[in-house]
C-alpha positions as CSV (number, residue, x, y, z in Angstrom):
1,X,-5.9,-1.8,-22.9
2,X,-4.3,-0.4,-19.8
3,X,-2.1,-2.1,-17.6
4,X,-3.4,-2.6,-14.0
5,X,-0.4,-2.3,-12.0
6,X,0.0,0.0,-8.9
7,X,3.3,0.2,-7.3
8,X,2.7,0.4,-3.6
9,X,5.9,1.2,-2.0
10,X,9.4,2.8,-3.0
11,X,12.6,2.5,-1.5
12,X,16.1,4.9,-2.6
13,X,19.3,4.5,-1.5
14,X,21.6,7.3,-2.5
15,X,20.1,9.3,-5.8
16,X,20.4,12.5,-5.9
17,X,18.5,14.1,-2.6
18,X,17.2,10.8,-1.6
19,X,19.9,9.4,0.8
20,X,17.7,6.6,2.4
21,X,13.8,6.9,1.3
22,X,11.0,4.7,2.0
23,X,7.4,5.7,0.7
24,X,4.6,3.4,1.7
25,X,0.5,3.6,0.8
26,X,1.0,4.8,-2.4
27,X,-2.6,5.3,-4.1
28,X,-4.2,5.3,-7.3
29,X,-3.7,8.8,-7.4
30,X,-0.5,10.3,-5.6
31,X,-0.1,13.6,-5.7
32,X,3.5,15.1,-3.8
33,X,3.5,18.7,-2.3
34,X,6.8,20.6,-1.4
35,X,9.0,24.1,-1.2
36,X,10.9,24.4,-4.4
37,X,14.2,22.5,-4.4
38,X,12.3,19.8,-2.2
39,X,12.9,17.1,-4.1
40,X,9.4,16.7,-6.2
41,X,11.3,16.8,-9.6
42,X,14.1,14.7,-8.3
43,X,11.1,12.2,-6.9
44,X,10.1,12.1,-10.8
45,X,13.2,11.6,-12.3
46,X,13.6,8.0,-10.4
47,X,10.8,7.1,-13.0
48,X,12.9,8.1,-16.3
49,X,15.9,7.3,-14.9
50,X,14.9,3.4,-14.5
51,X,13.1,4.1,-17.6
52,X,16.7,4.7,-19.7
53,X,18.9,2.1,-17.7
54,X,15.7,0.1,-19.5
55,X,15.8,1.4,-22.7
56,X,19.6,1.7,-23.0
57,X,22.0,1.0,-20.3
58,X,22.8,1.9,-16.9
59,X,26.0,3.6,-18.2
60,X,23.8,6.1,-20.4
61,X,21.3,6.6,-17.7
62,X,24.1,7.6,-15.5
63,X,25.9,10.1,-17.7
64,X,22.7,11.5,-18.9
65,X,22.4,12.9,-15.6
66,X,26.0,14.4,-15.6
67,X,28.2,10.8,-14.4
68,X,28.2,8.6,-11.0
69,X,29.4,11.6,-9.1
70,X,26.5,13.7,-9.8
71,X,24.1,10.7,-9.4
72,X,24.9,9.7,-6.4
73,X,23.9,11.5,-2.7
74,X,26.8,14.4,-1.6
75,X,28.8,12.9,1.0
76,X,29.2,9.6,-0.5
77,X,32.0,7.5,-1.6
78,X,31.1,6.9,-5.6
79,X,33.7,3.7,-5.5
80,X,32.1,2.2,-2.6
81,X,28.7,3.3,-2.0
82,X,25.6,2.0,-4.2
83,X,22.8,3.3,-5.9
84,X,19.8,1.7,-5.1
85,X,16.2,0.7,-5.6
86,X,13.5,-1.2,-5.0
87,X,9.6,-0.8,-6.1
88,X,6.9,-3.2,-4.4
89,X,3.7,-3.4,-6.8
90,X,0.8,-5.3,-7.7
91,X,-0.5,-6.6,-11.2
92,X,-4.0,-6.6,-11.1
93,X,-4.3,-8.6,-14.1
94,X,-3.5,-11.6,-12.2
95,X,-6.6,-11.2,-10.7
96,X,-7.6,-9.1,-7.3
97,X,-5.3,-11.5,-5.1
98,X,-2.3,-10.3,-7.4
99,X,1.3,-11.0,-5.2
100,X,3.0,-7.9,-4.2
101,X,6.2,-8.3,-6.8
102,X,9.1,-6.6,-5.5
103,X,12.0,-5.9,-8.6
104,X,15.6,-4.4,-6.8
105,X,18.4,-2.6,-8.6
106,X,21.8,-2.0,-7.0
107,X,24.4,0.0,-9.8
108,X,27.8,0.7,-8.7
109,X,30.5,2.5,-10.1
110,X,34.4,1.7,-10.1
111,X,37.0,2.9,-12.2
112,X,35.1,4.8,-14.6
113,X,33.0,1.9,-15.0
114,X,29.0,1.7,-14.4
115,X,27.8,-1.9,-13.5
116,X,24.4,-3.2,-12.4
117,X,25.7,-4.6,-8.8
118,X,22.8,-7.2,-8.4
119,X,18.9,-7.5,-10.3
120,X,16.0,-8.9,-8.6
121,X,12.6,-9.7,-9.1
122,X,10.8,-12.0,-7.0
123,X,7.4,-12.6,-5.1
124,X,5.3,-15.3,-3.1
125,X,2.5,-16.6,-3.8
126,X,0.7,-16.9,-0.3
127,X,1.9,-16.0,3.0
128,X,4.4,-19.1,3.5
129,X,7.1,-20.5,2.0
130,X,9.8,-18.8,0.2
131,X,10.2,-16.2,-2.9
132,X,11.1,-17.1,-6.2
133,X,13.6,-14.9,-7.6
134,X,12.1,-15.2,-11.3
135,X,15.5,-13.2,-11.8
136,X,18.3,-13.1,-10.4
137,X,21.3,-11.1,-11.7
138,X,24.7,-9.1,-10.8
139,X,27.5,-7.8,-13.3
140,X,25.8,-9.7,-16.6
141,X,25.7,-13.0,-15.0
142,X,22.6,-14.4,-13.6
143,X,19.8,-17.0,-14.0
144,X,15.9,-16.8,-14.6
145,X,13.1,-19.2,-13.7
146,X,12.3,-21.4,-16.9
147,X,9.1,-23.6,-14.9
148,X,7.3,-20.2,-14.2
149,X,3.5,-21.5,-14.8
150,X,4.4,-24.9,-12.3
151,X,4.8,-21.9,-9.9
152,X,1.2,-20.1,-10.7
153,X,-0.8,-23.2,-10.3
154,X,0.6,-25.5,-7.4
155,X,2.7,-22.9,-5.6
156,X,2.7,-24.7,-2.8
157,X,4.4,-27.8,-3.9
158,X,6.6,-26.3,-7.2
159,X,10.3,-26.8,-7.3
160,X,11.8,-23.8,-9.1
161,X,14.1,-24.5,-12.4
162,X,16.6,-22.0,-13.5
163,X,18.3,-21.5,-16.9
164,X,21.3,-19.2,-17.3
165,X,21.4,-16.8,-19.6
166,X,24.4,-14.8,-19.8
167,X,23.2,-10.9,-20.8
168,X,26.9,-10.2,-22.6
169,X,27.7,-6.6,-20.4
170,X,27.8,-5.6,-16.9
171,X,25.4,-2.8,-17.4
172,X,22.8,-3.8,-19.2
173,X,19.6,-5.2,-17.4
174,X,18.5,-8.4,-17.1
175,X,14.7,-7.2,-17.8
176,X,15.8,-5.9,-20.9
177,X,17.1,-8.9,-22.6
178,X,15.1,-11.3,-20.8
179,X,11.8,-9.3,-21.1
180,X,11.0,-9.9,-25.0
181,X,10.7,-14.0,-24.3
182,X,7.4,-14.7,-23.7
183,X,8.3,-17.9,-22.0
184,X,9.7,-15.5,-19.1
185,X,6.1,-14.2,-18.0
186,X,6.7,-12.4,-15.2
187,X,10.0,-10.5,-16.2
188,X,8.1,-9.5,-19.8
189,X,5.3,-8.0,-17.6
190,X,7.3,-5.8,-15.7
191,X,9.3,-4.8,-18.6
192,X,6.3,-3.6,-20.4
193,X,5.5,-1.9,-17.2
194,X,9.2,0.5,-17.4
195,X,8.8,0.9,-21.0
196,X,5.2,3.0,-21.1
197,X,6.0,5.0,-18.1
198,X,5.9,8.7,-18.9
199,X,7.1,12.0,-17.3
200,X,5.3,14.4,-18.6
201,X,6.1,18.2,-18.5
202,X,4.2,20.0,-21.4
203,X,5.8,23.0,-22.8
204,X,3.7,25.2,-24.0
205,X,6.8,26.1,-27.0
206,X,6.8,22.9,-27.8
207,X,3.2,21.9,-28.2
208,X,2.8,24.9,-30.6
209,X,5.5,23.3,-33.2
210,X,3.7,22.4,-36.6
211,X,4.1,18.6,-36.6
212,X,4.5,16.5,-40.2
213,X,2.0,14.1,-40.7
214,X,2.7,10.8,-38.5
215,X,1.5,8.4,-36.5
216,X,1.7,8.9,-32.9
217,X,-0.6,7.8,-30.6
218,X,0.0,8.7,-27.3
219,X,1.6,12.4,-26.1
220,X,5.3,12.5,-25.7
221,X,6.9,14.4,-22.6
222,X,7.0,18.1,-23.9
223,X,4.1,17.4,-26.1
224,X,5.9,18.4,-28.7
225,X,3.8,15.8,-31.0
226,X,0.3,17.2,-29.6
227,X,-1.0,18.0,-33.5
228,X,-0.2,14.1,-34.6
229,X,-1.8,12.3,-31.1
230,X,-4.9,14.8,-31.8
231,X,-5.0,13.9,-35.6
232,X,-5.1,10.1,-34.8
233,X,-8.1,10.9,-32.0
234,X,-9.6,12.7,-34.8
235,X,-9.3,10.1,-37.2
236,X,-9.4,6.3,-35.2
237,X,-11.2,7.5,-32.1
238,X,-13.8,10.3,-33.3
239,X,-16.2,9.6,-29.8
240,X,-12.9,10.6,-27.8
241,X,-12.1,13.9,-29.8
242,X,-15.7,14.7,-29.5
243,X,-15.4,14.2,-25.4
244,X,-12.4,16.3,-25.8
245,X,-13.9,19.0,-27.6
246,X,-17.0,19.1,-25.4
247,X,-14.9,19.8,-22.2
248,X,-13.1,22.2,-23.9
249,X,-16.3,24.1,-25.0
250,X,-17.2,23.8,-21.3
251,X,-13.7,25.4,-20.0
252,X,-12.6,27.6,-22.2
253,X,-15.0,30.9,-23.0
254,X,-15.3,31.3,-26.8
255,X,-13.8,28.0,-28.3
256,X,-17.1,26.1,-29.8
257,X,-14.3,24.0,-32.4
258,X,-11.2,21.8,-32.6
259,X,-9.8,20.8,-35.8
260,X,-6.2,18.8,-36.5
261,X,-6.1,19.8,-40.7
262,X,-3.0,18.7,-43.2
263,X,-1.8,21.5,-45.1
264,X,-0.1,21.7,-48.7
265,X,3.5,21.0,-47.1
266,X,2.0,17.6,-45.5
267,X,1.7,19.4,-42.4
268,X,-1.1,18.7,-39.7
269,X,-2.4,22.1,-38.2
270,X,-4.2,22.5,-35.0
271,X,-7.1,25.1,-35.4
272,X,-9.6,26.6,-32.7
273,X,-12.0,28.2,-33.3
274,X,-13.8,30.9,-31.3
275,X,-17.5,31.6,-31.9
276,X,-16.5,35.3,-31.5
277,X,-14.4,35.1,-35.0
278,X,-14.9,34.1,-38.5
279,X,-11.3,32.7,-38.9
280,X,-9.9,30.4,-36.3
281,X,-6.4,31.0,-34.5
282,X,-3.8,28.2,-35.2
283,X,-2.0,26.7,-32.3
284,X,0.9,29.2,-33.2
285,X,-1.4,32.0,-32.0
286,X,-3.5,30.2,-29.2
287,X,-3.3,31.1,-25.5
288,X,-1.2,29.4,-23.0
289,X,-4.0,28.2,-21.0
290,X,-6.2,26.8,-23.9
291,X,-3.1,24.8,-25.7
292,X,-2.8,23.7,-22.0
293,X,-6.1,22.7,-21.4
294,X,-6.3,20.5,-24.7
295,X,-2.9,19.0,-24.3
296,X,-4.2,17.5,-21.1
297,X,-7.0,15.9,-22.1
298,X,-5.7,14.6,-24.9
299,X,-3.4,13.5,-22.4
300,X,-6.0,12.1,-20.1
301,X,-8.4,10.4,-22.8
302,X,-5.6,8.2,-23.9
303,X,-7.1,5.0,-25.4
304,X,-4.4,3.2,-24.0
305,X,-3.8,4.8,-20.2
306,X,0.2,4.7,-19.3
307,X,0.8,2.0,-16.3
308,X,2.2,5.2,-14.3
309,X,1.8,8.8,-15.5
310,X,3.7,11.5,-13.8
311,X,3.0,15.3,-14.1
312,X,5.1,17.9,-13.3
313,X,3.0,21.4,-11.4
314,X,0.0,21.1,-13.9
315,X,-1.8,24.1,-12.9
316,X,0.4,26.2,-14.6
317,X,-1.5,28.7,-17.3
318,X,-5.1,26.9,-15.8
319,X,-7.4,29.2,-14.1
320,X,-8.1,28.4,-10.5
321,X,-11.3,26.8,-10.9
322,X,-10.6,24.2,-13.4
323,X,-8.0,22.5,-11.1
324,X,-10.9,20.8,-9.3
325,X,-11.6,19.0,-12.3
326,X,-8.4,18.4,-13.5
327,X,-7.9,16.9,-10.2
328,X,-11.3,14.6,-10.9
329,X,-10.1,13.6,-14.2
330,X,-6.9,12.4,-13.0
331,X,-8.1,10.2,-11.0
332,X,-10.3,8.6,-13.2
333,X,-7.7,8.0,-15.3
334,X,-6.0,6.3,-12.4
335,X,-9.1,4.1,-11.7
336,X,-8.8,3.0,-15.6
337,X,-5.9,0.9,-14.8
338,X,-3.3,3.6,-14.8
339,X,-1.1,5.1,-11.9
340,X,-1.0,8.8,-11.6
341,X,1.8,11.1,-10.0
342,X,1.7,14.4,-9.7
343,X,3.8,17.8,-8.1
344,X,1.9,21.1,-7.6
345,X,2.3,24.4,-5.5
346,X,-1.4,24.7,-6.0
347,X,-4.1,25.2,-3.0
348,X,-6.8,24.9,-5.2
349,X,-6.0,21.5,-6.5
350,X,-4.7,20.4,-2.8
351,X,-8.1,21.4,-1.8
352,X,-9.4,18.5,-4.4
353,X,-7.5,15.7,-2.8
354,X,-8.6,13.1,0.1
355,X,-6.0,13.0,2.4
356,X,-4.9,9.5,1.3
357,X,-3.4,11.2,-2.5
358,X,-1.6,13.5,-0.3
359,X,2.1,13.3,0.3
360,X,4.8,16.1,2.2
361,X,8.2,16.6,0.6
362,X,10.7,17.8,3.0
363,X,14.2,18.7,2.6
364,X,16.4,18.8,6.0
365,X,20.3,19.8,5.8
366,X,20.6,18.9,2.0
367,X,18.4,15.5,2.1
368,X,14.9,15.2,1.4
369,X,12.0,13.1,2.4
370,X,8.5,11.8,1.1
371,X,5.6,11.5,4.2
372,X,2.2,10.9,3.8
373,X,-0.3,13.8,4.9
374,X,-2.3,11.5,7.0
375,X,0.1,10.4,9.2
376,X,2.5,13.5,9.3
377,X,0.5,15.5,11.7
378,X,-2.9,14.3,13.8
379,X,-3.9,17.3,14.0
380,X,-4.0,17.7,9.9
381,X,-6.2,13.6,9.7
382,X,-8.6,15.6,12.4
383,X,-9.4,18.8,10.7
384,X,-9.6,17.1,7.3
385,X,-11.8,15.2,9.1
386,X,-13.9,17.6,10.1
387,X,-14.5,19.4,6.7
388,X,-11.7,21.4,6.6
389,X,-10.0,21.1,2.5
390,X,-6.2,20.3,2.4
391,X,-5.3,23.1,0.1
392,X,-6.8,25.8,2.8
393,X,-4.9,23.7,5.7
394,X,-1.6,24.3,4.0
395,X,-2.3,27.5,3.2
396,X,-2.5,28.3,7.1
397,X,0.7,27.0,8.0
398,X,-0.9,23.6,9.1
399,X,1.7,21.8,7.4
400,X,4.5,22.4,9.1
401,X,8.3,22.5,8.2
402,X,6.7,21.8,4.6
403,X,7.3,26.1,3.3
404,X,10.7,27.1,2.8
């Protein structure tokens, strides 16, 4: 089952190219158009940056991405200034009146040390009275609601209760040690949320590599484990492979056959067949644009969509006309439950969009920006209005200040 969350809003303070940003009416489907060296990848790498100050620590998220210094926006002072974040979403399993939770991070860096500065996550239930902080932390030191349920049912009249629970390091989050109780409902949710985030930027290279026999489920970043994801479709979901290899029949000429085989080594092979040959071509030897094609709907027909799913320029190696319903696909894979982000240079899958999925990426002297294509320009909402596609607007320098 999917998890149906939608983050609605994003602020950062000080990463990278983001000195002070602030998106708002994030959608279902969100899909960010910019120059290169904009700011689209840097956009994505909030995601799996959060993702490893999760999974590990904020000290290894930080030197992963070269130290503090290289972290943080030029121009400021790494002992004094913080990074910072804070995400605004909805979890639609709570029902359609879901809260809007809001979880901060503040890390700061001082003496060669990394430190989580404060951890919040709070909401309200109605529109009175004041936030619970179901968690509350800075440097390792911190507290967590322990009456959480007293707060679901009679919101109104609850009295919150805290326990501390001391995490036993400055840098590591709260959500990650407090996240596995299940008495801690709220904190384990969002937790769960972080940890099935994924980037994704498939590499052709990668996704050819001859996998040994395992037992992945779901489609790593590069893809690199596409022959073991398709092998499980094949074997647990066989009315999702078949879907697969229908639309692949449909889209690319010549293939009439999919198969995900285990050879003598204990090897699974990925063989397509063309109705034009006897023998078929393993992945090895398969174009760029038909590994492509599969990877993404293997990618897209994930039993188990990811609670955000962020895709880096995917009409690269896809002829023109299949971008439309690429476009399509993603977002019913959004309307499953899951949150879809994507970065293209591509008119033709621009032209796809409603103007809602659309958002500008702008860089000005060295900082960049996020807007939303309906309220950049009025002149953009009113031609869109009146029939004209977003992809041929940028393409006729509508957009301004958008092209390098």
């Amino acid at each position: 089952m999917a998890m149906k969350t939608q983050i609605e809003q994003i602020k950062v303070k000080n990463f990278k190219l983001y000195k002070d940003l602030h998106v708002t009416d994030l959608q279902r489907l969100n899909v960010f158009l910019g120059a290169n060296g904009s700011g689209k990848t840097t956009f994505f790498k909030i995601f799996s940056f959060l993702a490893a100050c999760l999974k590990e620590n904020v000290t290894v998220a930080v030197n992963r991405e070269g130290g503090f210094k290289e972290v943080i926006t030029r121009g400021c002072d790494s002992q004094k200034d913080l990074l910072e974040f804070e995400i605004k979403f909805r979890n639609f399993e709570q029902g359609e009146k879901s809260p809007l939770i809001t979880y901060e991070l503040k890390i700061g860096f001082n003496r060669g040390r990394t430190f989580v500065e404060k951890e919040v996550l709070k909401y309200r239930r109605g529109r009175s009275g004041k936030p619970w902080h179901f968690l509350d932390y800075s440097k390792g030191i911190g507290s967590a609601i322990k009456n959480e349920q007293d707060y679901d049912d009679q919101a109104w009249k609850a009295k919150e209760e805290r326990e501390e629970q001391p995490l036993g390091a400055e840098d590591i989050l709260a959500l990650k040690g407090l996240g596995q109780f299940e008495r801690y409902k709220t904190i384990k949710s969002f937790r769960a949320l972080l940890e099935q985030w994924l980037v994704s930027n498939l590499q052709n290279e990668e996704m050819r590599k001859i996998n040994e026999v395992g037992a992945d489920q779901q489609l790593s970043t590069s893809g690199n484990n596409l022959g073991q994801v398709a092998s499980y479709l094949h074997e647990y979901h066989p009315n999702i492979f078949q879907m697969i290899l229908a639309k692949m029949k449909q889209r690319v000429p010549g293939i009439d056959k999919v198969d995900a085989s285990i050879n003598e080594a204990g090897q699974i092979l990925l063989k397509f067949s063309d109705n034009s040959f006897t023998d078929p071509f393993i992945s090895k030897h398969t174009s760029d644009g038909t590994i492509k094609m599969f990877a993404y709907l293997v990618l897209l027909h994930d039993p188990a969509p990811r609670p955000l799913l962020c895709i880096e320029e995917p009409e690269n190696y896809l002829y023109p006309t299949l971008l439309r319903e690429l476009a399509e696909e993603l977002r019913e894979y959004a309307q499953q439950g899951g949150q879809v982000f994507v970065s293209t240079h591509s008119p033709d899958f621009v032209d796809a969009l409603n103007i809602d999925e659309l958002f500008l990426v702008k860089k000005a002297k060295g900082i960049s920006g996020i807007y939303s294509a309906k309220k950049y320009d009025n002149q953009i909402t009113e031609l869109y209005e009146n029939g004209c596609e977003l992809g041929w607007l940028w393409q006729h320098g509508y957009f301004k200040g958008i092209d390098p």
